[in-house]
C-alpha positions in Angstrom: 0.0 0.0 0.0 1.5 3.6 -0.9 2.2 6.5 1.8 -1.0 8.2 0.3 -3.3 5.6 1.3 -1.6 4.5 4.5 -1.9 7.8 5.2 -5.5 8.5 4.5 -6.3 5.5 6.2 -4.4 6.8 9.1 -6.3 10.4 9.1 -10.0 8.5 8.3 -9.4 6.5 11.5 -8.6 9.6 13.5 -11.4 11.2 12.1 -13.9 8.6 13.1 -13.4 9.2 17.0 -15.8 11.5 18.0 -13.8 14.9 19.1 -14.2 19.0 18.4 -14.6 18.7 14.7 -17.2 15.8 15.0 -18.9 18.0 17.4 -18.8 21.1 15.6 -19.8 19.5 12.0 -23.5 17.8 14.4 -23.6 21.5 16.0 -23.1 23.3 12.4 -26.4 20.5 10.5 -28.3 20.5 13.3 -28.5 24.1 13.7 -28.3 25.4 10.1 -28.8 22.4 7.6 -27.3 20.3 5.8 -25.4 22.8 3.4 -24.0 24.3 6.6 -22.9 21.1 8.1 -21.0 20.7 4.6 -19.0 23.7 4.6 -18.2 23.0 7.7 -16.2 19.8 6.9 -15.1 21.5 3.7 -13.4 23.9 6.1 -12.1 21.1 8.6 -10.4 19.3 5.4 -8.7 22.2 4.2 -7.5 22.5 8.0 -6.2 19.2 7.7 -3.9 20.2 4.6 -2.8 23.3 6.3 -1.4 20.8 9.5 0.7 18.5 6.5 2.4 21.8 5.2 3.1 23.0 8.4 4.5 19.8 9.5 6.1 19.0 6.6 8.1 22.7 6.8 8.8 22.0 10.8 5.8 24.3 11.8 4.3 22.0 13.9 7.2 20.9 15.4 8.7 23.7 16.3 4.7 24.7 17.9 5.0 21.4 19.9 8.6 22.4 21.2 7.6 25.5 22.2 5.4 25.2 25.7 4.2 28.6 25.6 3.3 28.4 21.8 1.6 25.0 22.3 -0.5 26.5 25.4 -1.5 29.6 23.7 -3.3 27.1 20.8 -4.5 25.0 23.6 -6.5 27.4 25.1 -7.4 29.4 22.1 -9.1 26.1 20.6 -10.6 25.7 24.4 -11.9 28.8 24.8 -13.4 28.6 21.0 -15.6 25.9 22.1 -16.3 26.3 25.3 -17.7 29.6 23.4 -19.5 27.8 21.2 -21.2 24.9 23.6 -22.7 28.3 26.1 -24.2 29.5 23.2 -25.6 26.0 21.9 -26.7 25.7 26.1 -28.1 29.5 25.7 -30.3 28.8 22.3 -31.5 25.3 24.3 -32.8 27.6 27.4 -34.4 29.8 25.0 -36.1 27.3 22.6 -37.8 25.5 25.7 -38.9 28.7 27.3 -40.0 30.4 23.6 -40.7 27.4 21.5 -42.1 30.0 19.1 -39.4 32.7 19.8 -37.0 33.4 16.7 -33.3 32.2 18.0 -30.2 33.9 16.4 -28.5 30.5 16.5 -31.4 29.1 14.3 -30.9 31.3 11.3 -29.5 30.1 8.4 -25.2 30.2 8.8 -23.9 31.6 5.6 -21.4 29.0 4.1 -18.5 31.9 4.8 -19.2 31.2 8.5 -19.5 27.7 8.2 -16.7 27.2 6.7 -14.4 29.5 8.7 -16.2 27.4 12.0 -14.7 24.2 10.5 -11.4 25.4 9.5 -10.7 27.8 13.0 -12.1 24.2 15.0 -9.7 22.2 13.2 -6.8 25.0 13.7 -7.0 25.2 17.0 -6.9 21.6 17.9 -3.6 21.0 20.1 -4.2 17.5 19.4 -3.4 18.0 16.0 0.0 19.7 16.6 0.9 16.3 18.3 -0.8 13.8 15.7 0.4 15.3 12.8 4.1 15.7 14.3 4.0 12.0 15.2 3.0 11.0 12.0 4.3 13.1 8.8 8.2 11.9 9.6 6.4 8.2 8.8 5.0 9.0 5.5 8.2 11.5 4.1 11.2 8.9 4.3 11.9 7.6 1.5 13.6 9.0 -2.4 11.6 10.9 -4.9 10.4 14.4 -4.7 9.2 15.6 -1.1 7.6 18.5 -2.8 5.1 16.4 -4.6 4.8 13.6 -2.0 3.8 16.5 1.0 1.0 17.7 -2.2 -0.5 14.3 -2.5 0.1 14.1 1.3 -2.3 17.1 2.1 -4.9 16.7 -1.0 -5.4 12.7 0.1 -5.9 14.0 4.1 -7.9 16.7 2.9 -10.2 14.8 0.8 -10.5 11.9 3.2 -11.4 13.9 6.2 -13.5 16.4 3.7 -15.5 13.6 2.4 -16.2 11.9 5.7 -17.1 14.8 7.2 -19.8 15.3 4.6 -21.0 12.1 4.9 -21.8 13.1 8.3 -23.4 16.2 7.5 -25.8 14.2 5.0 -26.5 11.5 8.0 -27.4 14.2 10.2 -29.2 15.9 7.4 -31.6 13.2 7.1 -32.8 13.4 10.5 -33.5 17.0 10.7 -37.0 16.6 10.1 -37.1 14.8 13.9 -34.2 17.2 14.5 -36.4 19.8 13.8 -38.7 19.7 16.6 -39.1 22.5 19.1 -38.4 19.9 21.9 -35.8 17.6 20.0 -34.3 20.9 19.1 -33.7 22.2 22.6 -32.2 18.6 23.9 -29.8 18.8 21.5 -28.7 22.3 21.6 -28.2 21.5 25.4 -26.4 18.1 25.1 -24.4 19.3 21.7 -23.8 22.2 23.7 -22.7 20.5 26.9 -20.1 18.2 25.0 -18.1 20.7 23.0 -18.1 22.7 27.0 -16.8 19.0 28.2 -14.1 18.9 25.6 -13.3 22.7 25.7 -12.4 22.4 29.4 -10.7 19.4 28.6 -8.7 19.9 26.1 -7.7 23.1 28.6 -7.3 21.1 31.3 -4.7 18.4 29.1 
């Protein structure tokens, strides 16, 4: 099997474990739609290439070295979702109290915002300062051009995680009829809200 598939494999798998980009691609359907859910992962893949450039040039690396650098991300990425999850608990509060009240979190998110909600999630992951350090040295030994093995690198991870993260979106998408409902609506805002709190404080705490 080549580096590009090993590696896509590699990325899928870490993909598939529920963490902030999971949560924020559920937060981003459930709230806005399907399209929205989308551009969210469109944003999260493109993330993704960003981390094998930045690796791959010693970015990361040096980020990871650095403690003060590497806490600075850690708690920029926390406080972004802790950010988030009050206002997904704020929207729940209001939706059971108002059912009929209009909620800023329920209008439609323009794909901009989506987008930039995937990609500044993905960003600000700490976690992926230490995968991505751990794993690019495994997939760039070896002869032949490094410039064009880090390309395929980044558009194979980008695509991978892109295209699951879709999927998701889609899944989600399909439900949102249920989702829909003013009650339905309001549990998940709290417990969607609740989890990306949870892994704000502790990817702080970490």
């Amino acid at each position: 099997m080549t580096a590009p598939l090993l590696f896509g494999l590699a990325i899928l798998l870490a993909a598939i474990v529920p963490g902030p980009d999971f949560a924020m691609v559920v937060r981003n359907t459930v709230l806005s739609g399907r399209a929205s859910g989308m551009w969210t992962a469109v944003g999260i893949g493109l993330g993704i290439s960003v981390w094998v450039v930045a690796t791959s040039i010693g970015l990361a690396a040096l980020l990871a070295a650095s403690a003060l650098a590497f806490t600075a991300v850690k708690l920029a990425g926390a406080a972004y979702l802790v950010y988030l999850g009050i206002r997904s608990i704020r929207a729940a509060i209001k939706e059971r109290r108002r059912p009929a009240a209009a909620i800023e979190l329920d209008r439609p998110m323009s794909h901009w915002a989506a987008f930039r909600s995937g990609l500044m999630c993905n960003l600000l992951n700490p976690k992926a300062v230490v995968l991505f350090t751990a794993l690019m040295p495994q997939f760039l030994i070896g002869g032949g051009s490094q410039a064009v093995l880090i390309g395929e690198l980044a558009a194979v991870g980008m695509a991978v995680c892109g295209l699951f993260y879709i999927g998701l979106a889609n899944l989600i998408g399909l439900l949102r009829t249920v989702l829909e409902r003013p009650r339905v609506r309001a549990w998940l805002n709290g417990v969607t809200g609740a989890v990306m709190v949870a892994l704000g404080l502790r990817v702080a705490a970490n």
